[in-house]
Each structure stands twice: as C-alpha cells, then as structure tokens.
C-alpha positions as CSV (number, residue, x, y, z in Angstrom):
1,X,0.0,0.0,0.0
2,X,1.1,3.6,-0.6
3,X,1.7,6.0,2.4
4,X,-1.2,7.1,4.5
5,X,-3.2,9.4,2.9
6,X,-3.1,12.6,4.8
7,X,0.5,12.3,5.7
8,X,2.3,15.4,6.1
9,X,-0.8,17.9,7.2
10,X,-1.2,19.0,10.4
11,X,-4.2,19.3,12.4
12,X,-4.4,21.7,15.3
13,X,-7.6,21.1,17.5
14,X,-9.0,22.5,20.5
15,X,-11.3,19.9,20.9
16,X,-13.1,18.2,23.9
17,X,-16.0,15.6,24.5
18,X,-16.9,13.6,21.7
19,X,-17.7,16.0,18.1
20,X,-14.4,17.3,17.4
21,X,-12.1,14.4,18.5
22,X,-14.3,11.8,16.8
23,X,-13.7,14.3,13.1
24,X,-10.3,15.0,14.4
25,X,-9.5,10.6,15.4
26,X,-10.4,10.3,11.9
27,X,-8.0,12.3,10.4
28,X,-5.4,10.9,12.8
29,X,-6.6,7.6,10.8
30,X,-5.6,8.6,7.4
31,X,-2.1,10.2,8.6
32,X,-2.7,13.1,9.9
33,X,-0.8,14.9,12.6
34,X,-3.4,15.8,15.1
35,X,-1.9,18.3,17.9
36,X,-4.5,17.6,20.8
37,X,-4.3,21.4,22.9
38,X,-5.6,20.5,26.4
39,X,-6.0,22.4,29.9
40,X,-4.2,20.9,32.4
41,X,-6.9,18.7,33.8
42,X,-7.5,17.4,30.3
43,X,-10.0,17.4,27.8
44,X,-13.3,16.8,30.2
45,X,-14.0,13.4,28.3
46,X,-10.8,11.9,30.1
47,X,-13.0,11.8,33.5
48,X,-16.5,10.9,31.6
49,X,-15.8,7.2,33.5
50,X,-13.2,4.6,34.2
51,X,-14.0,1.8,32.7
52,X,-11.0,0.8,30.5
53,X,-8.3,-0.3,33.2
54,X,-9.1,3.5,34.8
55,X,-9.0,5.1,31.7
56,X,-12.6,6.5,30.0
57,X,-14.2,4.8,27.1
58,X,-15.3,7.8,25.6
59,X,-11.6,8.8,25.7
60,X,-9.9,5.6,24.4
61,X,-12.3,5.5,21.3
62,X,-12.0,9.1,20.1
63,X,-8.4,10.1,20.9
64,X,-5.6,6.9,19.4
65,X,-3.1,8.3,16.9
66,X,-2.9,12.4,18.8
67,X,-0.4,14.2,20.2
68,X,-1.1,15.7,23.3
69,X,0.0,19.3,24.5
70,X,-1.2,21.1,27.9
71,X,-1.3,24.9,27.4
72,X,-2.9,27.5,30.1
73,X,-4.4,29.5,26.6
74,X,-5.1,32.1,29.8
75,X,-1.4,32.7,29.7
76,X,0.8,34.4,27.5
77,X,2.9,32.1,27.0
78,X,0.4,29.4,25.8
79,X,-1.2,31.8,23.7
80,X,2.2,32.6,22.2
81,X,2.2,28.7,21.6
82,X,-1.4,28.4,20.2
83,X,-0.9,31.1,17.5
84,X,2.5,29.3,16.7
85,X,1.4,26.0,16.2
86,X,-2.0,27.5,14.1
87,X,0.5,29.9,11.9
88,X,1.9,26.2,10.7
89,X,-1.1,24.3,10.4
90,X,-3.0,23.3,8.0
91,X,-6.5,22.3,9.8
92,X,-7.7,24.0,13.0
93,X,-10.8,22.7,14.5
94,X,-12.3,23.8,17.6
95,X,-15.5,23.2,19.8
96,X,-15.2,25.2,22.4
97,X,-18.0,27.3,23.7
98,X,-19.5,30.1,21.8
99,X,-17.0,32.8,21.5
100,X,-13.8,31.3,22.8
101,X,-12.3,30.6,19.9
102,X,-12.5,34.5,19.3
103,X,-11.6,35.4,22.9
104,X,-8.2,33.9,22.0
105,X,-8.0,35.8,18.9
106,X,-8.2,33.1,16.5
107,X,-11.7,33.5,15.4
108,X,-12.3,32.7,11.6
109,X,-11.0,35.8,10.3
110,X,-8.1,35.8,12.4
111,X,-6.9,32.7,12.2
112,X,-7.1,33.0,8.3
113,X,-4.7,36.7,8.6
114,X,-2.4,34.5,10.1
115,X,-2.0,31.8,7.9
116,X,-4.7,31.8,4.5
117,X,-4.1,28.2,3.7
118,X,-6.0,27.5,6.9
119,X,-8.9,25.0,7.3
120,X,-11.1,26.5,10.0
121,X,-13.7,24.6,11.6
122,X,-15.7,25.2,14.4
123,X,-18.5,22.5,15.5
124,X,-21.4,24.2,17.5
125,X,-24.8,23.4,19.5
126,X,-26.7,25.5,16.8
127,X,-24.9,27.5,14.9
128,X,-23.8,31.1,14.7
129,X,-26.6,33.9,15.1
130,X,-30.1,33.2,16.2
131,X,-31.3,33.1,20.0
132,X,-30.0,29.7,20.2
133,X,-26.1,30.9,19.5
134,X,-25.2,30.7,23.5
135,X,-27.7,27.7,24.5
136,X,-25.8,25.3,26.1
137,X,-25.5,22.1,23.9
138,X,-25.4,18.5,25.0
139,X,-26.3,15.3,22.5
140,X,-28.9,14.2,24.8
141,X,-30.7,18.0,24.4
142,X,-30.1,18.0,20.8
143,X,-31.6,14.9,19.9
144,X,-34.6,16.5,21.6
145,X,-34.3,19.6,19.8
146,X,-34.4,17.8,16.4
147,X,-37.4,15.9,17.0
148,X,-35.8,12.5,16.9
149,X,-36.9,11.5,20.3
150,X,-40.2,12.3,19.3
151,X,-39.6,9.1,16.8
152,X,-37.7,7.3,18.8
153,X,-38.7,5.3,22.0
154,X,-42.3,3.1,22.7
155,X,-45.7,5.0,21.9
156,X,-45.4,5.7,25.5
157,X,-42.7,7.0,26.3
158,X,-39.8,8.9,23.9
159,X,-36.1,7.0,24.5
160,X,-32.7,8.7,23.3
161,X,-30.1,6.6,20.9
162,X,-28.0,4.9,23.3
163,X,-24.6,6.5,21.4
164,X,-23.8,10.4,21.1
165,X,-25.4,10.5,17.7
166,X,-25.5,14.1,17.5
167,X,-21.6,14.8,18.7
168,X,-21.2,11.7,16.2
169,X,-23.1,13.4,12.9
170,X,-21.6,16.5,13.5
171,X,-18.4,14.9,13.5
172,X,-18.3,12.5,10.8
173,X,-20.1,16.2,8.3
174,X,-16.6,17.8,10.2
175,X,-14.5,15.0,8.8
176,X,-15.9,14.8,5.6
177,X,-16.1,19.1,5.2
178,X,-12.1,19.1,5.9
179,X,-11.9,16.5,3.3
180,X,-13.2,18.7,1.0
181,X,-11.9,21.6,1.9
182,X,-8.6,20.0,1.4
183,X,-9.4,19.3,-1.9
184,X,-10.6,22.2,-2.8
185,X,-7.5,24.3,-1.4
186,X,-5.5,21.7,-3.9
187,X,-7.0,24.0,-6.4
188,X,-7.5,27.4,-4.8
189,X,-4.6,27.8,-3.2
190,X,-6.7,29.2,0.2
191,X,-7.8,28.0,2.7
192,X,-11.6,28.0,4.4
193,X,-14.1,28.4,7.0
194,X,-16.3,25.5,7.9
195,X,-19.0,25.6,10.4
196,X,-21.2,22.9,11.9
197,X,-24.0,23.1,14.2
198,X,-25.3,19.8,15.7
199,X,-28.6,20.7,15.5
200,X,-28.6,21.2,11.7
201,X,-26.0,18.1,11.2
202,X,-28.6,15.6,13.0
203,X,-31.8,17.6,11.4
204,X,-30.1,16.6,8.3
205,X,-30.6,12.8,9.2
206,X,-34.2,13.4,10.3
207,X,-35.3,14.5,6.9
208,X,-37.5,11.3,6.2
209,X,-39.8,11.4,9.0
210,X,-39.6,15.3,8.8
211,X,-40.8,14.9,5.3
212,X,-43.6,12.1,6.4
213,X,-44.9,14.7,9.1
214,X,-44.8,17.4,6.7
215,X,-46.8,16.3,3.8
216,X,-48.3,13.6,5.3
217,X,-50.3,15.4,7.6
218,X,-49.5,12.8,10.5
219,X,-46.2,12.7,12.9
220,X,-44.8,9.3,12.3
221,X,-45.3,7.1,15.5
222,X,-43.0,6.0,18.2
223,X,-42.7,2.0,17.4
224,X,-40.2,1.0,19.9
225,X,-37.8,-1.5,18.3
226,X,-40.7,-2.3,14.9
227,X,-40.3,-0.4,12.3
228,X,-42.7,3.0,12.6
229,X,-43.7,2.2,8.4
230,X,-43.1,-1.2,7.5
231,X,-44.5,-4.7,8.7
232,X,-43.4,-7.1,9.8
233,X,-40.2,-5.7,10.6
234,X,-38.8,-5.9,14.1
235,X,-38.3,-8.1,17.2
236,X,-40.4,-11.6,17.2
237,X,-39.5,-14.3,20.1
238,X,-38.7,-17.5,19.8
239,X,-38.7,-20.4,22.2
240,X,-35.2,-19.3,23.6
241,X,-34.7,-15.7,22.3
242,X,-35.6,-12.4,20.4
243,X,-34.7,-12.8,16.7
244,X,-35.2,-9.6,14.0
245,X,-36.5,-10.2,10.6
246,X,-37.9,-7.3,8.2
247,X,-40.0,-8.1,4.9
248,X,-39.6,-5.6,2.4
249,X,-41.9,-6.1,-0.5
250,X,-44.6,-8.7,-1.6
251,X,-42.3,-11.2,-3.2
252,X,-40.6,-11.4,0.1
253,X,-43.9,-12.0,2.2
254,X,-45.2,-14.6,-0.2
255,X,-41.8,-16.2,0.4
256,X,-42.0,-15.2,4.2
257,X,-45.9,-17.3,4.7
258,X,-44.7,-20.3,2.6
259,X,-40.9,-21.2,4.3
260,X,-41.0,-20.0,7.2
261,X,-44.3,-19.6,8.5
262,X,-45.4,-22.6,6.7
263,X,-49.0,-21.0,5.8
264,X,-48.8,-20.0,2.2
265,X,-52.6,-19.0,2.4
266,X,-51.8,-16.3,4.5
267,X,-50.2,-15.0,1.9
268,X,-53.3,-13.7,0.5
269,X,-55.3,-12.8,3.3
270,X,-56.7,-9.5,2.1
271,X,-56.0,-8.1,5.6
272,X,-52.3,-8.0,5.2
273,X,-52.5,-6.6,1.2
274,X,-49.4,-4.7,0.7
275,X,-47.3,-2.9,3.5
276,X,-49.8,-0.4,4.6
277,X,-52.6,-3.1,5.5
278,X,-49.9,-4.8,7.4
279,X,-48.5,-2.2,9.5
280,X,-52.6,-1.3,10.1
281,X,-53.5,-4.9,11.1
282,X,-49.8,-5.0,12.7
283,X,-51.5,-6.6,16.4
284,X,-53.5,-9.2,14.3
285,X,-50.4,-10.0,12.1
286,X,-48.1,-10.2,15.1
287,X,-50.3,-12.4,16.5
288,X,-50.6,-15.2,13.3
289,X,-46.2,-14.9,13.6
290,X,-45.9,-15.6,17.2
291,X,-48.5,-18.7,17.1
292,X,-45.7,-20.5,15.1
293,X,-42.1,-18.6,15.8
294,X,-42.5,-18.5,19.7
295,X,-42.4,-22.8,19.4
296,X,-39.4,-22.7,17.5
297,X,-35.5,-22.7,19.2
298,X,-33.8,-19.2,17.8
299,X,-31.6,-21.5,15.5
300,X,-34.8,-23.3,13.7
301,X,-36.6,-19.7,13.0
302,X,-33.2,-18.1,11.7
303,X,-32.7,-21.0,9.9
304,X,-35.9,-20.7,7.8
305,X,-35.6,-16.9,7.3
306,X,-32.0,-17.7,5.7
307,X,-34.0,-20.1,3.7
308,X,-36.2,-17.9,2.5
309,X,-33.7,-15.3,1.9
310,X,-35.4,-12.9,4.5
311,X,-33.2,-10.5,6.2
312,X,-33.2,-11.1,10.0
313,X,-30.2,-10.2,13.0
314,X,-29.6,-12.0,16.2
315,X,-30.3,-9.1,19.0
316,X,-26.3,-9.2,20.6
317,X,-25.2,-7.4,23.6
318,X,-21.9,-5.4,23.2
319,X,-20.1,-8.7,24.3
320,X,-21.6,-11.1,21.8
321,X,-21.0,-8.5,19.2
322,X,-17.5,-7.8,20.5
323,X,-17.4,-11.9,19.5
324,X,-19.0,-11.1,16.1
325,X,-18.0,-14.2,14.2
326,X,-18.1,-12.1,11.1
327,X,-15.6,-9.4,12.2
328,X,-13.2,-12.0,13.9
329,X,-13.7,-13.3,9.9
330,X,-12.4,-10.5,8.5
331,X,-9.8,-9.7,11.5
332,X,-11.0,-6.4,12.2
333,X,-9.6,-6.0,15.0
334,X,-5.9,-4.7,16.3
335,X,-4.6,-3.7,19.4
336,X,-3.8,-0.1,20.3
337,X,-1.1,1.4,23.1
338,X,-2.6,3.3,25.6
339,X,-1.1,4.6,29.1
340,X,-3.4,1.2,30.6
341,X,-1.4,-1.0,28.0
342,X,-3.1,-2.3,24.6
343,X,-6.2,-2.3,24.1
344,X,-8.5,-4.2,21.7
345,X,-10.2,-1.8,18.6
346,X,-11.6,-2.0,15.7
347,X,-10.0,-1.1,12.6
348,X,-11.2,2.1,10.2
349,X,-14.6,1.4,8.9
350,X,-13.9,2.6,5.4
351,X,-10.6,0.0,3.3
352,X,-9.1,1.4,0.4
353,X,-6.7,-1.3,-2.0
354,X,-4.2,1.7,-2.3
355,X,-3.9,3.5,1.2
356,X,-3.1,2.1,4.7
357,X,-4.8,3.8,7.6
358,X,-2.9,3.8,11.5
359,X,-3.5,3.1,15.0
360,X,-1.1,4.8,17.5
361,X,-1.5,5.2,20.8
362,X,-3.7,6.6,22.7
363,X,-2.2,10.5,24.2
364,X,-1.6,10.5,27.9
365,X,-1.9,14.1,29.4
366,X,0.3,16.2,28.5
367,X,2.6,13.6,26.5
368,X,3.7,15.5,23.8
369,X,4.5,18.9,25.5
370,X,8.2,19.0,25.5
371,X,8.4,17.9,22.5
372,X,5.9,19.6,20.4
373,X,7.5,23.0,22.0
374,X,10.7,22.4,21.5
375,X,10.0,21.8,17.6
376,X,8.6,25.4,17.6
377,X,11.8,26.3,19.3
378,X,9.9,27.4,22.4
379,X,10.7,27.3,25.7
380,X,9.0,24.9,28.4
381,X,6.9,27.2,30.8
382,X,8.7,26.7,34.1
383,X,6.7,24.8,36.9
C-alpha cells in the first residue's frame, strides 16, 4: 500500500468531549498529525468514566493516533504557543464554547490573517446567530431539539439513541467538510471556514420522518424496536430468544408465509394486502407470527428466514458482538497502546486497496508537550 493518505498535514484542534475528536480521530486515521491542545486537567472526556483499566471509554475510542499538549491559553505564554502552532497548520478545528475561539484571537478571520491556507472549523450546538447561538448544547438536548426522540422510544414514552449521535453526525459532516476543503485548497490555493452546528448536522438525518410529518399530515409514530412504516419488521421471540427479521416487498412475504411460517394462504389474506394493511393490522399480524415462531429454538426460525432469503439479525449485547463471528472473519480488530497498555479496537470502517490507515496510541496528558514546543523552538513554561 502507498503512504497514509493525509501524511504530512497538520491538524491543530482544540477539541473536547466527543464532536471534534471523533472528526479530528479520523483524520489521525488517514495520517494526519493531530496536535490535541488540552488544559491541564485534560479534555473533560478523560473523566466521563473509568472503565478501561481506569481510563474512559469515551476517551480511548476518540483520541488513538494524537499528540497531546497542555497549554494555560489564559497565559501568555500558551497563547504565544497556540498562534504558533496555528500559523503552521493546515487544519484548526475547535468546539469550544460560543465565542472562545475568538476570545483567544483566533476567530475565523483571524486565524485566516495568520495563515490563509487554513482550514477552519468550528463544531457548534446551533450554529452562529439566532437566540439559540449561546444555548448550552449537550447530544442528549439536541436529539430532543431535532425531534428525533419524538420518533424514537415506545408509543409511550420517547427514548434517546443509546450513542452520542448528535456529537457523532456533527463529527463524521466535520470530517468529511475538511476532506473537502482539502481538496478544494489543492486548487484554490486558500484556505476556508467550515461551520457545523449539531442541530442542523442531525436535522439533516431526520429528513424522512420530517418529510412524512410534513406532507403527510401525520407525525410518524414511536414504534419502539418495529419499524414505525413497514411490517413485519422488528423483534419476534422464539422459544429461547428475540430474533429480527424485516420483509420488504410482496415477493418477500409470499416467500416469508410459505418457508418460514409454513402457511402459504396467509399469503393472500386480504387483511395483510401490501405494507400499509400490514402495519394497520400489525396486532393481528403479530399475532398469526408468534403462534408459530415462539415454538421454535432461535436456531430453527433463523434458519428458515436464511432459507427464505429474508433479512433477519440476532439481537447481541456489546459482548456477543464484540465476538461477532463475522468481524473476527475478516480480522478487524488490532490492538492499540494506551497509558493502561493495549487495548483491543476496531480497525477504520472505510478499506481502500491503495492507502493504509494507522492506529497509534492513545495520548496520555500532556505527553507531547516538551516535545511539540521544543519543535517550535519554544521554551518549556517553568513549573
């Protein structure tokens, strides 16, 4: 493979909790040097909790492959530091609260006088202007502000997605707006401003049940784990466990009532006609699937929706899928170093035949200080 992609540019980011480092870890992937600026207690994510060997999950997953540095940016000194390292780089990316960034007088604009090949991105709650510019912004409280716990949870009672998806959209459109920035300063010459609000990142992956709401007259329902539009699609016990199985067209419940249900009349049964009649009649259909899939071991009904080429899943915890045969199949996994020692992770999502991708360790506090500083030719603050 040729070298890593992004080799030779440096990233600068004054980053904590999840948005930034997860854009920022994913540059560090592709070869990137990514210059981690911390305060001295860390980025906050370090204390989030302990449960790898004492170190924080959060922290291990979005933070491999970075340098470290501890400045006090309420010093001169670190200040003097800051603006050298961002005179040199070719990426900043920042999520700190509204208005830091330009309290340290590297605000778009600034940051650009000082060096116009720079790629500046700042990740936001809600974006710049408006009366929601200062709002505090956590996922949890963006998720609610896009609407999607208002899709999301039992027709009871709303639930949140169980991973930071809003940090984690706003992140991945962070990642992929350098990328073409990057690009596009291949051409230009300049650099560029980039800014990304979490509300408008995860409103941008609510747009089908906004557009079902808004021109279907109706809010799409809460459904719990069944789909909200589609039947049958969702969980279905067995005699020893929860399978998932989802049957997308008519084809596929013809196929569905004759192999695995073993009732190819049903297939015709004018009550389940087409999606729409099934996900109206969804208690009575429910009920004809669990008179013969709740008799069944979870191996015999998986067994007959492979045979009838319907989709289905096993319902894992994070240990079974940490056993996923199908990763371990194609070895996925690698160890990284971390201050704890190594630690098991998967591999980059995305492989390319030509470019290799990296896995360094993970930063401990502070790590990289000295050396960093002394590459600027600046001197250590003394203790």
């Amino acid at each position: 493979m040729s070298a890593l992609p992004l080799a030779g540019l440096t990233v600068v980011s004054l980053e904590q909790a999840v948005a930034a480092p997860f854009a920022t870890r994913q540059l560090a992937d592709l070869g990137a040097r990514v210059i981690k600026v911390e305060r001295d207690t860390g980025d906050f994510a370090r204390g989030y909790d302990t449960k790898v060997h004492g170190m924080a999950s959060y922290f291990v997953w979005l933070n491999r492959s970075k340098e470290s540095i501890v400045l006090d940016l309420k010093s001169e000194h670190g200040l003097v530091v800051l603006r050298k390292l961002v005179s040199e780089a070719d990426v900043l990316v920042q999520n700190l609260a509204p208005g830091a960034v330009e309290r340290l007088g590297l605000g778009a604009d600034d940051a650009l006088a000082l060096n116009p090949r720079l790629i500046h991105a700042s990740i936001s709650g809600y974006g710049h202007g408006g009366s929601y510019e200062q709002k505090k912004a956590y996922d949890l409280l963006v998720q609610c502000e896009a609407g999607l716990l208002s899709v999301t949870g039992t027709p009871e009672s709303p639930a949140k997605v169980g991973v930071s998806i809003a940090d984690i959209c706003a992140g991945m459109y962070t990642y992929s707006g350098i990328l073409t920035s990057l690009i596009q300063r291949g051409s230009t010459g300049r650099g560029d401003v980039l800014e990304i609000s979490m509300l408008e990142a995860l409103g941008e992956w609510m747009g089908q049940p906004y557009f079902y709401a808004e021109y279907g007259g109706t809010q799409q329902p809460r459904s719990g784990a069944e789909h909200a539009t589609i039947a049958p699609y969702g969980p279905f016990g067995a005699s020893d466990g929860t399978v998932f199985f989802s049957v997308q067209n008519e084809r596929e419940w013809a196929t569905f009532c004759d192999t695995v249900l073993q009732q190819p009349e049903l297939s015709t049964d004018p009550l389940f006609a087409g999606t729409a009649l099934r996900v109206l009649n969804r208690p009575l259909l429910h009920e004809k699937i669990n008179s013969v899939l709740t008799v069944l071991p979870t191996a015999d009904v998986l067994a007959r929706l492979d045979a009838a080429s319907i989709a289905n899943a096993q319902l894992r915890d994070m240990h079974e899928f940490a056993a996923h045969p199908q990763l371990a199949a194609r070895n996925r996994w690698r160890n990284v170093d971390s201050p704890v020692g190594p630690l098991r992770s998967l591999i980059p999502p995305v492989s390319s035949r030509e470019a290799d991708f990296r896995m360094d360790p993970v930063p401990a506090l502070g790590e990289h200080t000295d050396k960093i500083l002394a590459e600027l030719g600046l001197a250590t603050l003394p203790n």
